[in-house]
Every structure is written in C-alpha cells, then in structure tokens.
N, CA, C and O atoms as CSV, one atom per row, in Angstrom:
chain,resi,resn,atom,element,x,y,z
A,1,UNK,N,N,2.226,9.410,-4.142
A,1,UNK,CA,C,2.444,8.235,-3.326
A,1,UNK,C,C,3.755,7.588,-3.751
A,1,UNK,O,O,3.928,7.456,-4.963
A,2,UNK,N,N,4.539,7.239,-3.058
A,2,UNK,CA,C,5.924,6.731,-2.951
A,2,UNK,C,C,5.908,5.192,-2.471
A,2,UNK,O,O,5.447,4.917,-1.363
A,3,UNK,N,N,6.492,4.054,-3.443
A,3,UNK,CA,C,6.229,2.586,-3.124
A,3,UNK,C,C,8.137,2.564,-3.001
A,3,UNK,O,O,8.995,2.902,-3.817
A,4,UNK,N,N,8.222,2.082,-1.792
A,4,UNK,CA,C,9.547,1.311,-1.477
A,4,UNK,C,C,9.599,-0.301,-1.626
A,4,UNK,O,O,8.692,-1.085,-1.905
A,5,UNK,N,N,10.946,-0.525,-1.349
A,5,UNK,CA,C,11.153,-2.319,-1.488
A,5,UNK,C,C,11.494,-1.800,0.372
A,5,UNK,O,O,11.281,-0.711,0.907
A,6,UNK,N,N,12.053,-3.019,0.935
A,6,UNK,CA,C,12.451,-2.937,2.386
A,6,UNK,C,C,13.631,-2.680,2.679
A,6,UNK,O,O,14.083,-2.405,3.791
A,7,UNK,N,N,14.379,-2.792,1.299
A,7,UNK,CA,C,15.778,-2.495,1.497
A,7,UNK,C,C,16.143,-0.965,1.442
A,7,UNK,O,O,17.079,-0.409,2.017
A,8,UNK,N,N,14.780,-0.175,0.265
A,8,UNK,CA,C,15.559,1.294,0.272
A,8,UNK,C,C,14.907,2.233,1.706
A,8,UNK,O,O,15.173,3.391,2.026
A,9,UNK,N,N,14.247,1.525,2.187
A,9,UNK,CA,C,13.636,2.347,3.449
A,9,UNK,C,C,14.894,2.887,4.062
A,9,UNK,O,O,15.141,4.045,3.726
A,10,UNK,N,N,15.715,2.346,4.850
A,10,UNK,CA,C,16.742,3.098,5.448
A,10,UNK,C,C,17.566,4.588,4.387
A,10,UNK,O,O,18.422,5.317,4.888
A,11,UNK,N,N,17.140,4.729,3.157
A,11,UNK,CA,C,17.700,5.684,2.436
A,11,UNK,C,C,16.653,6.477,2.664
A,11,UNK,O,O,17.085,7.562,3.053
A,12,UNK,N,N,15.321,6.468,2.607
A,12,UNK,CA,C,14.190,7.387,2.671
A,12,UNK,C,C,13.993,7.835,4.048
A,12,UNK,O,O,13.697,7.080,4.974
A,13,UNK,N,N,14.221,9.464,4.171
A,13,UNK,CA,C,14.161,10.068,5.046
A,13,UNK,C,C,12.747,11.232,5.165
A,13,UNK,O,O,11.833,10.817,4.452
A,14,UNK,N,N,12.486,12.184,5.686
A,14,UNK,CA,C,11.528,12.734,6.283
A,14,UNK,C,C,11.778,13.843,5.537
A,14,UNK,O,O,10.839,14.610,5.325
A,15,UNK,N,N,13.235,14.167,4.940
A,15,UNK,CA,C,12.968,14.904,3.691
A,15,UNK,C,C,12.568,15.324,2.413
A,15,UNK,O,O,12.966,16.395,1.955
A,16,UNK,N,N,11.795,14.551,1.777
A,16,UNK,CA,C,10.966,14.129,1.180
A,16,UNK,C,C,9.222,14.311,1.665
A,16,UNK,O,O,8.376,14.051,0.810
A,17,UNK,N,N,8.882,14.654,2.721
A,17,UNK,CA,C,7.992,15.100,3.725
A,17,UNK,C,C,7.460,16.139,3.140
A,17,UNK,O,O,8.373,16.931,2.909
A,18,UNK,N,N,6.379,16.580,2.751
A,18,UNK,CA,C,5.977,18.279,2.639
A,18,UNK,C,C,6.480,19.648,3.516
A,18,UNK,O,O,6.672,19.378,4.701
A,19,UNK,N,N,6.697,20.897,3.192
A,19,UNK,CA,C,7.204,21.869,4.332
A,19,UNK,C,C,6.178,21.802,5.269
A,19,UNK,O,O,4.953,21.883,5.169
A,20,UNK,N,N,6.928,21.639,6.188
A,20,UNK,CA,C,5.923,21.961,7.736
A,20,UNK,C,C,5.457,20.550,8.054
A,20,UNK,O,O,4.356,20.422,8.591
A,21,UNK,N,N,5.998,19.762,7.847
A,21,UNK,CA,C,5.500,18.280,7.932
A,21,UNK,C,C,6.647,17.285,8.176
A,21,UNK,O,O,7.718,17.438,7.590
A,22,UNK,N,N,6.440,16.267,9.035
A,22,UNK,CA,C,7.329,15.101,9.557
A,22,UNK,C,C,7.048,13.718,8.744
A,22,UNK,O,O,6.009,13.977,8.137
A,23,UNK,N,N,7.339,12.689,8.488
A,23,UNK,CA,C,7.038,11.509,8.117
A,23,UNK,C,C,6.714,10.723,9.337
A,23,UNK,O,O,7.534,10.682,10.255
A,24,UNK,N,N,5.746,10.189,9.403
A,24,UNK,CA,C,5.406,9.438,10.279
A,24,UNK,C,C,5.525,8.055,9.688
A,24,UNK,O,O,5.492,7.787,8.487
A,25,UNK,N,N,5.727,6.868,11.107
A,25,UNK,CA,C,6.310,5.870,10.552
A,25,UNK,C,C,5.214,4.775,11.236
A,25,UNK,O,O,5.553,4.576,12.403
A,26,UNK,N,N,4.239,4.152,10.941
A,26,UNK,CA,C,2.573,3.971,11.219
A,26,UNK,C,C,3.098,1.776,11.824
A,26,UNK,O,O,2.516,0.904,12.468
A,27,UNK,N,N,4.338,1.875,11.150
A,27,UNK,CA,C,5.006,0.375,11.370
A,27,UNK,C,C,4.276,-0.534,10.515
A,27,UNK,O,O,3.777,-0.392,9.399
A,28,UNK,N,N,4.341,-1.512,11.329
A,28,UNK,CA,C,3.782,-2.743,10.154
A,28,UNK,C,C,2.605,-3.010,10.326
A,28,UNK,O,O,2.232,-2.988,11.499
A,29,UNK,N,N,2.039,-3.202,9.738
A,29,UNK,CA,C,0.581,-3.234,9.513
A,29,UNK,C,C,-0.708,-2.888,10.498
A,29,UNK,O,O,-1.725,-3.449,10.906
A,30,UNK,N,N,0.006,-1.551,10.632
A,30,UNK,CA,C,-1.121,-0.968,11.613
A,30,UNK,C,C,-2.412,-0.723,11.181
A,30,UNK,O,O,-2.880,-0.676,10.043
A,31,UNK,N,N,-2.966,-0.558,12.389
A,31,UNK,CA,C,-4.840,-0.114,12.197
A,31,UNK,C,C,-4.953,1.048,11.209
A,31,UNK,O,O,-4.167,1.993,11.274
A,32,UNK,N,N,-5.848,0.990,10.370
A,32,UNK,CA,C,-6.283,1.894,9.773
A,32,UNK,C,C,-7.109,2.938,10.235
A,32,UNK,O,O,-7.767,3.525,9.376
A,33,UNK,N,N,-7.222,3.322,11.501
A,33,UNK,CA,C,-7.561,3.856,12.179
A,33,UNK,C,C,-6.484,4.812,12.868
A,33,UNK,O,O,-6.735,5.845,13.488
A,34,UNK,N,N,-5.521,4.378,12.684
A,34,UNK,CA,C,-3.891,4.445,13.553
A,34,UNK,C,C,-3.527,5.655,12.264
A,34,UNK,O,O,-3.343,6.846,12.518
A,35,UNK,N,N,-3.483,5.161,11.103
A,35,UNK,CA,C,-2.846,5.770,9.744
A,35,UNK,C,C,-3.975,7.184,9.723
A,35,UNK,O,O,-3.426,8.281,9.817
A,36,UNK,N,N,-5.416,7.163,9.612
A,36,UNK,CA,C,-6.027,7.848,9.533
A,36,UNK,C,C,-5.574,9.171,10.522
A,36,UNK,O,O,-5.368,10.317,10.122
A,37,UNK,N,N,-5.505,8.803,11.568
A,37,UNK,CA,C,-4.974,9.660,12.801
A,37,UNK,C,C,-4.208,10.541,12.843
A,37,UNK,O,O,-4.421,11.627,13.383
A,38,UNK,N,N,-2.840,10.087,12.079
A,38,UNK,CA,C,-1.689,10.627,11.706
A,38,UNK,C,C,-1.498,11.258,10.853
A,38,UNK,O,O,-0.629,12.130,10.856
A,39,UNK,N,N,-2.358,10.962,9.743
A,39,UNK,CA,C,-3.318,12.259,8.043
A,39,UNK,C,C,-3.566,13.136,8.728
A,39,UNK,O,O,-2.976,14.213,8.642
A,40,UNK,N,N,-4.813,12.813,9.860
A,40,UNK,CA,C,-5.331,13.859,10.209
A,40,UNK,C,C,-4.905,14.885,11.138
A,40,UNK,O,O,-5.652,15.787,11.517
A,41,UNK,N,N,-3.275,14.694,11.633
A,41,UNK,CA,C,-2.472,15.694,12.146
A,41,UNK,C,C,-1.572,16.139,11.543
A,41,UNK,O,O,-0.588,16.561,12.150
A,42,UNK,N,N,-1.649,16.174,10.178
A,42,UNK,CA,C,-0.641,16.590,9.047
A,42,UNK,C,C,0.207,16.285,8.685
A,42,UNK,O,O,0.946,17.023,8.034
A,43,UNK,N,N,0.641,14.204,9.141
A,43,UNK,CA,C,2.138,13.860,8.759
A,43,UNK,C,C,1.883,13.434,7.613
A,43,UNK,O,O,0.784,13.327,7.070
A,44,UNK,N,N,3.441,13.050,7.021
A,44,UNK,CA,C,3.172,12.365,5.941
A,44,UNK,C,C,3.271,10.424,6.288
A,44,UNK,O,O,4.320,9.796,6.437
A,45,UNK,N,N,2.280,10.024,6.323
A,45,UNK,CA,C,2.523,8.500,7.077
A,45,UNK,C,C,2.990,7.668,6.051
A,45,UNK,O,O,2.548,7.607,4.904
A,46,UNK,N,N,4.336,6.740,6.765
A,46,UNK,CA,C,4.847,5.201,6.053
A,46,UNK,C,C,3.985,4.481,6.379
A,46,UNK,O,O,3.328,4.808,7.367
A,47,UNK,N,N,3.672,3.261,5.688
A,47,UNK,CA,C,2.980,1.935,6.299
A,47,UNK,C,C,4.050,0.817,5.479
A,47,UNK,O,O,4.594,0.869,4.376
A,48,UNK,N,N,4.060,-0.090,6.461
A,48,UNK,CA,C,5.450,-1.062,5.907
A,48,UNK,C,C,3.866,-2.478,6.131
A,48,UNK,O,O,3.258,-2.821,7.145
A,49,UNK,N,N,3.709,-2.976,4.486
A,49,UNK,CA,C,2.710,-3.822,4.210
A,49,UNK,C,C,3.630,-5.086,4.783
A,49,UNK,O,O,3.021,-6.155,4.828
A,50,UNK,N,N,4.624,-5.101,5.102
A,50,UNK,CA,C,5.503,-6.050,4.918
A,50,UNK,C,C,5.599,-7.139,5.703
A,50,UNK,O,O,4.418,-6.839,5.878
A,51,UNK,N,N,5.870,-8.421,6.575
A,51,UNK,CA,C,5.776,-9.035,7.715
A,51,UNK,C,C,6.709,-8.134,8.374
A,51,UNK,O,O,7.439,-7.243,7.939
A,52,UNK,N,N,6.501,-8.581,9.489
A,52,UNK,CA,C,7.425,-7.984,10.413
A,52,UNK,C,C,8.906,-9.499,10.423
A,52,UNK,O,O,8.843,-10.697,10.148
A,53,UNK,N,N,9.807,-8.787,10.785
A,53,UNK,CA,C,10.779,-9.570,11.049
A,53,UNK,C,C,10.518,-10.794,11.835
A,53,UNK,O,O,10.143,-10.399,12.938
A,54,UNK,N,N,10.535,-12.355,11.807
A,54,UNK,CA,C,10.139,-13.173,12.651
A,54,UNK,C,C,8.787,-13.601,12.470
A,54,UNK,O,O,8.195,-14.523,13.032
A,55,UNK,N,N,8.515,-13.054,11.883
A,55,UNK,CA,C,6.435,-13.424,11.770
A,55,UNK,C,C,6.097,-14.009,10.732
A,55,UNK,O,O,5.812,-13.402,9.699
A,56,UNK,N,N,6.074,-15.715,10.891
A,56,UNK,CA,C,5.440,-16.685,9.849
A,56,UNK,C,C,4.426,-16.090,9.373
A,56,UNK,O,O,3.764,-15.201,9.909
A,57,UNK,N,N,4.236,-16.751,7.977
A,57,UNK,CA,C,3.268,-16.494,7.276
A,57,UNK,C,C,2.529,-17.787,7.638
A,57,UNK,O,O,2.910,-18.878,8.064
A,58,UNK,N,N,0.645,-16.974,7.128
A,58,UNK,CA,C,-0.513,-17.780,7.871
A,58,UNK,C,C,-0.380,-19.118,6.663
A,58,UNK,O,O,-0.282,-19.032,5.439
A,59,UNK,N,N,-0.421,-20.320,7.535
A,59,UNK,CA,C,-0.722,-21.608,6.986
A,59,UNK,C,C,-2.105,-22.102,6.806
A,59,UNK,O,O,-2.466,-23.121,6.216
A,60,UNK,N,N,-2.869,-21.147,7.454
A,60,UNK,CA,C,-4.524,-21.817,7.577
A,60,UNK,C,C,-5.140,-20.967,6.290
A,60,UNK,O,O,-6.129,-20.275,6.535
A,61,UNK,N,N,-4.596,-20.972,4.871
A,61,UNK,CA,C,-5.461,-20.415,3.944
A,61,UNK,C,C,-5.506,-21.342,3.215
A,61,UNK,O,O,-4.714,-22.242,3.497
A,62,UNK,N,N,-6.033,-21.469,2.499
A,62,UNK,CA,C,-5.876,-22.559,1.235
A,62,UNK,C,C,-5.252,-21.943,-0.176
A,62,UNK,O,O,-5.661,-20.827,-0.498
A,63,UNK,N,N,-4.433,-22.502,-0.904
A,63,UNK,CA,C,-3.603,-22.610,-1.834
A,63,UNK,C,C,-4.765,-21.488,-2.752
A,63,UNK,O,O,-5.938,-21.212,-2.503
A,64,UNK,N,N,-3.781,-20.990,-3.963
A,64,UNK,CA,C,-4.820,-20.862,-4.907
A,64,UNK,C,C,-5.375,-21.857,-5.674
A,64,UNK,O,O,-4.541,-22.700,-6.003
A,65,UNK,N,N,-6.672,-22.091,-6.141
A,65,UNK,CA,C,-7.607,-22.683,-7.002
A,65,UNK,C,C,-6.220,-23.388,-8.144
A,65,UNK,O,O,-5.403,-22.613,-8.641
A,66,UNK,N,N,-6.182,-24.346,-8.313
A,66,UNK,CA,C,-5.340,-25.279,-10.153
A,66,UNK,C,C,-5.949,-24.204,-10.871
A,66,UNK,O,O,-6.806,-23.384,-10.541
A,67,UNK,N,N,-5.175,-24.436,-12.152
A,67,UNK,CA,C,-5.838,-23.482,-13.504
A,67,UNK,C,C,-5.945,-22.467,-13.204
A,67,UNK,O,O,-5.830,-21.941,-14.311
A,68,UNK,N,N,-6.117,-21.505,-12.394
A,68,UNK,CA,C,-6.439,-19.981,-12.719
A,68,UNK,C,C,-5.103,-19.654,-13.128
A,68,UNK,O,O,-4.070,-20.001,-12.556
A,69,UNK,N,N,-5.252,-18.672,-14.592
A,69,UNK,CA,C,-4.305,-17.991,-14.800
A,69,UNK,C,C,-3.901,-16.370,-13.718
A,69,UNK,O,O,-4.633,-15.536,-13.185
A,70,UNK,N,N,-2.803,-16.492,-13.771
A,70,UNK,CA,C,-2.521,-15.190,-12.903
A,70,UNK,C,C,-2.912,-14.800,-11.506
A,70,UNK,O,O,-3.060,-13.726,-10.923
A,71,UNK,N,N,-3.079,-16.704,-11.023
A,71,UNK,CA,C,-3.318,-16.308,-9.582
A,71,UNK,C,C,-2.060,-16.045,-8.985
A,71,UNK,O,O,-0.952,-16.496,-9.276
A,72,UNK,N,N,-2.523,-14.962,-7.791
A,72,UNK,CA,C,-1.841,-14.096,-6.908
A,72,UNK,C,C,-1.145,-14.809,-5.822
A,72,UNK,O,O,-1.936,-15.241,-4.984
A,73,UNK,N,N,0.781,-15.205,-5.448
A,73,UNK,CA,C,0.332,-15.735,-4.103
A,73,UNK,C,C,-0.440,-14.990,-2.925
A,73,UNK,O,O,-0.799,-13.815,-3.007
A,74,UNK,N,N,-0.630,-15.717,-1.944
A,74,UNK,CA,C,-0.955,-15.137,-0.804
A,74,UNK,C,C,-0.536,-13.967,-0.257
A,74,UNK,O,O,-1.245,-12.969,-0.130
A,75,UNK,N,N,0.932,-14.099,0.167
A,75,UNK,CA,C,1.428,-13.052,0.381
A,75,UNK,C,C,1.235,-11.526,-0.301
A,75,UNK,O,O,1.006,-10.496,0.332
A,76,UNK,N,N,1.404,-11.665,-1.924
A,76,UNK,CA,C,1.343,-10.446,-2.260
A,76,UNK,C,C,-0.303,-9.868,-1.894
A,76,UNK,O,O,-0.541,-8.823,-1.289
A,77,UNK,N,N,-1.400,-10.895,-2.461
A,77,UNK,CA,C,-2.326,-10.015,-2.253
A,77,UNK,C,C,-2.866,-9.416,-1.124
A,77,UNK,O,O,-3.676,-8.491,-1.064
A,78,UNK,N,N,-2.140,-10.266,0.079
A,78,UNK,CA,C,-2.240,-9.299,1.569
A,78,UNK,C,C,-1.897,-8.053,1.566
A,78,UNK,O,O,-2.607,-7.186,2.076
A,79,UNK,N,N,-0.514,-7.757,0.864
A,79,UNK,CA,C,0.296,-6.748,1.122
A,79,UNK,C,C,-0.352,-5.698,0.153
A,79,UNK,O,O,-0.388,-4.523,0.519
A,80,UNK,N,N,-0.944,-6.120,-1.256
A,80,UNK,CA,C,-1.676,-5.203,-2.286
A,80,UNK,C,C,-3.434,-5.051,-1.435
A,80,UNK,O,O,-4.043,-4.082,-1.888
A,81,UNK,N,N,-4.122,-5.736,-0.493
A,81,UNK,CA,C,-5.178,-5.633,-0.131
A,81,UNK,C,C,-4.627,-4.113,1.184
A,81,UNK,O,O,-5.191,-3.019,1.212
A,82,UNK,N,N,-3.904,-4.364,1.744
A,82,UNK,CA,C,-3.131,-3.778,3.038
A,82,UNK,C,C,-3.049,-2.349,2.144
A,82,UNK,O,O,-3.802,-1.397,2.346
A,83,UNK,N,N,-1.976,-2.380,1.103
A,83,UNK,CA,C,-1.715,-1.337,0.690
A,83,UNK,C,C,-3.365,0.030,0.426
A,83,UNK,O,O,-3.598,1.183,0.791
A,84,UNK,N,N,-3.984,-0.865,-0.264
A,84,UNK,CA,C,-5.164,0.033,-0.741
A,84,UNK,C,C,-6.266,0.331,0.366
A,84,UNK,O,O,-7.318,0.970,0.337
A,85,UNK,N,N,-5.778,-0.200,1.094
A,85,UNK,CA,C,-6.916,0.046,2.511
A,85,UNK,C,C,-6.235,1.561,2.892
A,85,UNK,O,O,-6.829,2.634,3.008
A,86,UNK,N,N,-4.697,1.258,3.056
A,86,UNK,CA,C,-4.097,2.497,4.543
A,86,UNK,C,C,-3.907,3.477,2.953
A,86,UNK,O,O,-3.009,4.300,3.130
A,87,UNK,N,N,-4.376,3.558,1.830
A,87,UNK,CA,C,-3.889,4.626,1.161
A,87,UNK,C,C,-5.241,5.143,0.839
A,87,UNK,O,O,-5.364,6.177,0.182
A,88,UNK,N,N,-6.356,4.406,1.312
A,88,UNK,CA,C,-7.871,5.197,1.380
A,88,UNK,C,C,-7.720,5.901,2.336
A,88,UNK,O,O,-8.198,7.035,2.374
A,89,UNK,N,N,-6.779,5.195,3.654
A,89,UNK,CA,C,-7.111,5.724,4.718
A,89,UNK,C,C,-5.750,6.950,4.734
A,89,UNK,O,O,-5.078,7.095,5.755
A,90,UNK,N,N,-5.486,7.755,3.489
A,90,UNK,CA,C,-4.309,8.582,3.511
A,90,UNK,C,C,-3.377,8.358,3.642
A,90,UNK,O,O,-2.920,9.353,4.206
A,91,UNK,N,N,-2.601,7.658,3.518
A,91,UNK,CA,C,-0.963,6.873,3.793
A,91,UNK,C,C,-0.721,7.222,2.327
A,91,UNK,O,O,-1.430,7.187,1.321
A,92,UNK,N,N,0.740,7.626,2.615
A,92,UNK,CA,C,1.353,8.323,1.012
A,92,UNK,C,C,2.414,7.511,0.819
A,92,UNK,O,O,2.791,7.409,-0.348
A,93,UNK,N,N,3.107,6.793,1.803
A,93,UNK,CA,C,4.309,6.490,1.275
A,93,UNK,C,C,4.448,4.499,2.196
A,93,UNK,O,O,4.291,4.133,3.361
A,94,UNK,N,N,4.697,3.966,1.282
A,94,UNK,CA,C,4.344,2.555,0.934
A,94,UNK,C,C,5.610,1.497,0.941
A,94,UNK,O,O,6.388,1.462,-0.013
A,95,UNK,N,N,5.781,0.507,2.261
A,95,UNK,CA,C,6.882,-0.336,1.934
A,95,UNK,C,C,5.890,-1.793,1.584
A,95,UNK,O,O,4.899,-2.298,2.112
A,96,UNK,N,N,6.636,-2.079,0.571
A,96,UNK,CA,C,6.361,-3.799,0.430
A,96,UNK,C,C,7.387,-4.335,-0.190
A,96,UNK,O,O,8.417,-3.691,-0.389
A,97,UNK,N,N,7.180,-5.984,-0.692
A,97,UNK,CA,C,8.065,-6.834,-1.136
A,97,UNK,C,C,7.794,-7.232,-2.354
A,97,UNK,O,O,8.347,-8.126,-2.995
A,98,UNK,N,N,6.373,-6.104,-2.853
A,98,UNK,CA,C,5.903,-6.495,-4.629
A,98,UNK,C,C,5.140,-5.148,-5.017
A,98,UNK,O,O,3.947,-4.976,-5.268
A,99,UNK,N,N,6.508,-3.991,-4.978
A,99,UNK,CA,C,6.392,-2.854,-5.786
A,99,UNK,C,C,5.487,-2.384,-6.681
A,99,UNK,O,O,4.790,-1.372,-6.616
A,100,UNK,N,N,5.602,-3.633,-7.945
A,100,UNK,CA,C,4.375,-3.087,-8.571
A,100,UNK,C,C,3.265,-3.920,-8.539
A,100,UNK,O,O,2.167,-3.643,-9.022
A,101,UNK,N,N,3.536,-4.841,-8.018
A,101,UNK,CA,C,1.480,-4.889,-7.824
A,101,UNK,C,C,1.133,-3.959,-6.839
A,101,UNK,O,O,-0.041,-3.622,-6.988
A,102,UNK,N,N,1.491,-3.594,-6.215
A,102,UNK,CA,C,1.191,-2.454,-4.975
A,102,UNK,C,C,0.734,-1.232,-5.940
A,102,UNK,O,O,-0.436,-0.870,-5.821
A,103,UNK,N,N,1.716,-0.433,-7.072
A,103,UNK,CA,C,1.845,0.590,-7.368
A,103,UNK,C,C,0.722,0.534,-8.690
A,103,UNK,O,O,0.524,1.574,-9.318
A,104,UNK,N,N,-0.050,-0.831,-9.101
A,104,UNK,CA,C,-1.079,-0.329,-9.729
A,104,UNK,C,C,-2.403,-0.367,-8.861
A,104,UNK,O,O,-3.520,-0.208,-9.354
A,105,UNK,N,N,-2.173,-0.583,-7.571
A,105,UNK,CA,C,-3.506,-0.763,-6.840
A,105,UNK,C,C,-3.394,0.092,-6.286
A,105,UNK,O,O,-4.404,0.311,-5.616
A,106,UNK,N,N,-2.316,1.105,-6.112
A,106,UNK,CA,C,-2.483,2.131,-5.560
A,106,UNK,C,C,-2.845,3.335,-7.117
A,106,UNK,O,O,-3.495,4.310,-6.741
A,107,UNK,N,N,-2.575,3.355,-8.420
A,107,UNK,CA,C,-2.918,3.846,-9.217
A,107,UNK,C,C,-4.623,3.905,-9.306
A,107,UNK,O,O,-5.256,4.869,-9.737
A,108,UNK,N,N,-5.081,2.908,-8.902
A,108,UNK,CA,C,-6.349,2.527,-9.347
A,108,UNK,C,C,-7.385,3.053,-7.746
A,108,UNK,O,O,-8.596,3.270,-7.718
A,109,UNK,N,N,-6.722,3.105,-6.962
A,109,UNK,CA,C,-7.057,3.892,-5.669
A,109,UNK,C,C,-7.169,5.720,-5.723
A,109,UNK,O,O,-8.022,6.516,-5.330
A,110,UNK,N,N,-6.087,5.835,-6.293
A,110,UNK,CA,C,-5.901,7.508,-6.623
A,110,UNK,C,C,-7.306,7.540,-7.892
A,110,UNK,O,O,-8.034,8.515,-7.705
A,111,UNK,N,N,-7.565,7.010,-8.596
A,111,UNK,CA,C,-8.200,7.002,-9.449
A,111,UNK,C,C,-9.593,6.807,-9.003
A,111,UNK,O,O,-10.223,7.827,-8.725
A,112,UNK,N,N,-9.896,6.213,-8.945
A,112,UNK,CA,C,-11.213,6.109,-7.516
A,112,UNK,C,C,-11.484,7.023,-7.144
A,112,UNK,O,O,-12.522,7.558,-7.535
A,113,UNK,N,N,-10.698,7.588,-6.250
A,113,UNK,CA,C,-11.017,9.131,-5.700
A,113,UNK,C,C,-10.872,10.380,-6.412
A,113,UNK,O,O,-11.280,11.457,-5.979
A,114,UNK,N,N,-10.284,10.210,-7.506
A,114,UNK,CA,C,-10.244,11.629,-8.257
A,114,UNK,C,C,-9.510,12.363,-8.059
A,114,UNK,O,O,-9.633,13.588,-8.057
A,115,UNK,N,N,-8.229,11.453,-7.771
A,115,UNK,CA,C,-6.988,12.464,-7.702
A,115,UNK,C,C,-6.279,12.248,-8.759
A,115,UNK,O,O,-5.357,13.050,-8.909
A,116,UNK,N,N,-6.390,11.416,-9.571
A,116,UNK,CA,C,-5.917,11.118,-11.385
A,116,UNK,C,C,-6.951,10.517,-12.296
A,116,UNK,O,O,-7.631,9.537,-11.995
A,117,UNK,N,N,-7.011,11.095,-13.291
A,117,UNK,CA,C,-7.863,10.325,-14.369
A,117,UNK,C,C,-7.183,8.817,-14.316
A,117,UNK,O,O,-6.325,8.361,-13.561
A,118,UNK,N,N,-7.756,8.351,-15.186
A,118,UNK,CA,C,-7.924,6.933,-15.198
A,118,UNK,C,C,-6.966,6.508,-16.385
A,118,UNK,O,O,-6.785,7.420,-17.192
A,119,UNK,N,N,-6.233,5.173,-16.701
A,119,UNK,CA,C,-5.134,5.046,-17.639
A,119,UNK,C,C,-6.033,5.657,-19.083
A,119,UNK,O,O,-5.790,6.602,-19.832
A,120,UNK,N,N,-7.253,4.557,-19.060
A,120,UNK,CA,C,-8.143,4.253,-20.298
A,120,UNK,C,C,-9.843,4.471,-19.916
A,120,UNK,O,O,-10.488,3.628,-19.293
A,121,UNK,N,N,-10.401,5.749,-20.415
A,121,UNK,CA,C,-11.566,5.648,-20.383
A,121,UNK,C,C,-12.587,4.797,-21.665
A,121,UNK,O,O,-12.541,4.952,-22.886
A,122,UNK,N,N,-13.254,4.109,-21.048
A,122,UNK,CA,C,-14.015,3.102,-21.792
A,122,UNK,C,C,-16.279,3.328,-22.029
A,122,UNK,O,O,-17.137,2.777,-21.339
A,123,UNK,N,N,-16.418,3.965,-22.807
A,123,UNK,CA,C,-17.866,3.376,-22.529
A,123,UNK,C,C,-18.462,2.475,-23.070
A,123,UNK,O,O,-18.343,2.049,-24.219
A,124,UNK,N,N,-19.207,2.117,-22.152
A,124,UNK,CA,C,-19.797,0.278,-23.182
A,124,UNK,C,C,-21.348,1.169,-22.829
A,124,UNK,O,O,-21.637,1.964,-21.934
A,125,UNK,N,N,-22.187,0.567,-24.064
A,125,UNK,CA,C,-23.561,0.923,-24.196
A,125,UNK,C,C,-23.997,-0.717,-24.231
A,125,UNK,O,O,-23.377,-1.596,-24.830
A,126,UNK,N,N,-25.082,-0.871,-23.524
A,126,UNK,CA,C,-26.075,-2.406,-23.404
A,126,UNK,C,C,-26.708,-1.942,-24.593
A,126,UNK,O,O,-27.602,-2.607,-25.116
C-alpha cells in the first residue's frame, strides 16, 4: 500500500501498477462499493481521503472533549476512518493530508487481515 500527500499525486503514475494492470483513480471519497468494484476487475485503485477542492469542512460536529490527551482533529480522523474502510475494501494506493496517521491505520488493517504480522505480539493471561 502506497500513502501520498496531494502534492506528490501528479508524480505518481500507473507505472507503479502491477503487469497487466491500470491504476484506477476511485476520486474523492468514493463509495466503498465503487473501490470494491474496481479490485474486483483487477485495477490497482487510488482513493484521495482528501476534501475535494472547494468543499468546507462539516461545522455540525462538536470539538474534541478538554483534557484528552492526543485528541485527533476532525479532519484527520475522517481521512484515517476513510482510509481503513476503502483499504478493507482493497484500495492500495492512498492520498491524504496526514500520511502517517493514515500509514499506521493502514499497518494495523494489513495486520488484521493477515497480510503482515503484527509490530508486537503480546499475551496477557487473566
């Protein structure tokens, strides 16, 4: 899986694609249904988590909680919730505007499914 910023997208081309395969470009925050589609005809699909050009961000959420350490803004965790959805739903190659929170939720996605062990295996006994 390949995480872009928005700026190197115009350098990333379809060569990078598997043989016998196109990059498909799924846009901005398409259906996961849309991404699935495009797996399942052998491309390699972009999903751009990103706003689209012109498109306010939603005002009707509420702030994060005072005191929590390491709360998330809004924005990113859309784009890290977005990301791990269309990369269940097979999407390999990833634009957003917060690289690596994206690129450990997509670590922890591959991991899930058993396409990489895990950083740290842990057992706890009750």
């Amino acid at each position: 899986m390949r995480v872009l910023t928005p700026d190197s997208v115009p350098e990333y081309s379809s060569a990078a694609a598997p043989e016998g395969s196109w990059t498909a470009d799924a846009g901005h925050r398409p259906a996961a249904a849309r991404v699935s589609g495009l797996v399942a005809e052998g491309h390699t699909v972009l999903v751009r988590c990103t706003r689209p050009a012109g498109q306010e961000p939603r005002t009707d959420l509420p702030p994060a909680p005072p005191g929590i350490a390491g709360a998330v803004p809004v924005e990113a965790a859309e784009e890290v919730a977005l990301a791990t959805v269309y990369a269940w739903a097979g999407a390999s190659v990833f634009v957003t505007a917060h690289p690596e929170r994206v690129r450990r939720a997509l670590d922890m996605v591959a991991s899930v499914r058993g396409e990489r062990p895990p950083a740290a295996v842990r057992r706890g006994l009750a």
